[in-house]
C-alpha positions in Angstrom: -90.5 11.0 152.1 -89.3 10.5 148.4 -91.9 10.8 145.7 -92.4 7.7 143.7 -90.7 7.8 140.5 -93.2 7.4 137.6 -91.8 5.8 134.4 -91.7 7.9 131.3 -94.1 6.7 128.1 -92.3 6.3 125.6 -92.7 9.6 122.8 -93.9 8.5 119.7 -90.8 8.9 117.9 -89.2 5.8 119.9 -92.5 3.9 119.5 -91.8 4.2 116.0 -88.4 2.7 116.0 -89.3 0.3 118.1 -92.1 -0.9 115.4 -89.7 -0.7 112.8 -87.2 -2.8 114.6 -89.7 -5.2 115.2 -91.1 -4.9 111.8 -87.4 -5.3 110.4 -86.9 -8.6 112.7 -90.3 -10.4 111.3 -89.2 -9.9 108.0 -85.7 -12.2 108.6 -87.4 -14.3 110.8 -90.0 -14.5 107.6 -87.0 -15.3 105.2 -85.3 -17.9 107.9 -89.1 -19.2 108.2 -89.6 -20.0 104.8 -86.1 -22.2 104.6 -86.8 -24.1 107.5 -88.9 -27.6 106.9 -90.9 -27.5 110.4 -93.1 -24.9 108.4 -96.3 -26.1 106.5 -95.4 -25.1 102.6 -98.1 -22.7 102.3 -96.6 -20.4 105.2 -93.4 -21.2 103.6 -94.6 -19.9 100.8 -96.0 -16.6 101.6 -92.9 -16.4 104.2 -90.6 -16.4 101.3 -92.9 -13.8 99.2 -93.1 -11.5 101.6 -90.0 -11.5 102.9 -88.7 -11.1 99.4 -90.5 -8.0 98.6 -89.7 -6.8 101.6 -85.9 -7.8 101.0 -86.3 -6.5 97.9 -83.8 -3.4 96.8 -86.8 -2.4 94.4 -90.6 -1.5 95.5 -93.3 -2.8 93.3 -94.7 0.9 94.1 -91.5 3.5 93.9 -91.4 5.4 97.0 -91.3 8.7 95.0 -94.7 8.2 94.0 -96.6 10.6 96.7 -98.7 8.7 99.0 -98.8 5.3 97.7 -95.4 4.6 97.5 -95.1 4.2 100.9 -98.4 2.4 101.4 -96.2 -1.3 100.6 -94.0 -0.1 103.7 -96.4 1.0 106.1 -99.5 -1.0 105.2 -98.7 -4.2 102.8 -95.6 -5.5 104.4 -96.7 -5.6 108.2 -100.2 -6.7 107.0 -98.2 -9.7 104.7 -96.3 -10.3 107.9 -99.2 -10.6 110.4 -101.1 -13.0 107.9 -97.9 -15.6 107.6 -97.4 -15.1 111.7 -100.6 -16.5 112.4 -99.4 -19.3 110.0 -96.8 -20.4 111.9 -96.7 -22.4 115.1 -96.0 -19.4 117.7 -93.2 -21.4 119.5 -91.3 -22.0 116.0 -92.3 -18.3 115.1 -90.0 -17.4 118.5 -87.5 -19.4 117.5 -87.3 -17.6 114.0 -87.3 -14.1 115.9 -84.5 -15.3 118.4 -82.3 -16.1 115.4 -83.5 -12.8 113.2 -82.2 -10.7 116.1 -78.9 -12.3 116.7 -78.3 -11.7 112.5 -75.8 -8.8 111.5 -76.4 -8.3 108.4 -79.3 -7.9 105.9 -80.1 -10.0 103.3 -81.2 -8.7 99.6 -83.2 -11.2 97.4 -81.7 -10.4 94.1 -84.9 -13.0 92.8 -87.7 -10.6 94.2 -85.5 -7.6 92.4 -85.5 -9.5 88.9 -89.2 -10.6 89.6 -90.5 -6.9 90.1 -88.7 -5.7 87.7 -89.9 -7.8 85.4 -93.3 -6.9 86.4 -92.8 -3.3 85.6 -91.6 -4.2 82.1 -94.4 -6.3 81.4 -96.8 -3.6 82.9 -95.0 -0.7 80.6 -95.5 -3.5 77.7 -99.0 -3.9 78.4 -99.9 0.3 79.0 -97.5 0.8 75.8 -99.6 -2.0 73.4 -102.7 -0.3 74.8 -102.2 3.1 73.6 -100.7 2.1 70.5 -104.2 0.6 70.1 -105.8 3.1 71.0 -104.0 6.0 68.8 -103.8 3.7 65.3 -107.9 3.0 66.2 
């Protein structure tokens, strides 16, 4: 008699990739989400926000920055992601997975890049007006 043959868990490296995969999907289904009119504006909304950071060629933290500057990839995102999920009607929300996965290639939102950007001038403007305050006081 044959022993039975006992699937293998996967190890947690392939766990991983299979989070990021699905993690990577949500995000385009987020971005087709928030172009499609079946979705209440307010999930369209944060769709299109958090798909656009996450899009985004430039991190509102820099991942060189130890610790934090992957806490947007690991910990904002999918959070961001869960919130506008339970936004969206869950057989729409299917729909927008079924076309992420057939898509080839990745967007970039080249708005999101100008927008953070921007937001690390203005915070560099802000940190350099303060000390200059502070040193002529």
């Amino acid at each position: 008699m044959n022993a039975p043959v006992q699937a293998q868990r996967p190890t947690m490296r392939e766990r991983a990739k299979l989070w990021a995969r699905a993690i990577k999907r949500d995000v385009l289904a987020l971005w087709i989400a928030a172009r499609d009119s079946r979705v209440p504006w307010y999930a369209k909304a944060l769709a299109a926000a958090i798909a656009a950071y996450a899009l985004s060629p430039i991190d509102l933290i820099p991942d060189f920055v130890p610790v934090l500057g992957y806490l947007d990839d690991l910990v904002i995102v999918p959070l961001g992601i869960l919130l506008v999920v339970a936004l969206i009607p869950a057989p729409l929300m299917t729909e927008f997975r079924e076309q992420a996965a057939t898509l080839a290639a990745k967007p970039r939102s080249t708005t999101a890049a100008v927008v953070i950007i921007l937001v690390w001038i203005a915070a560099m403007i802000l940190v350099g007006w303060w000390f200059w305050r502070w040193w002529t006081s």
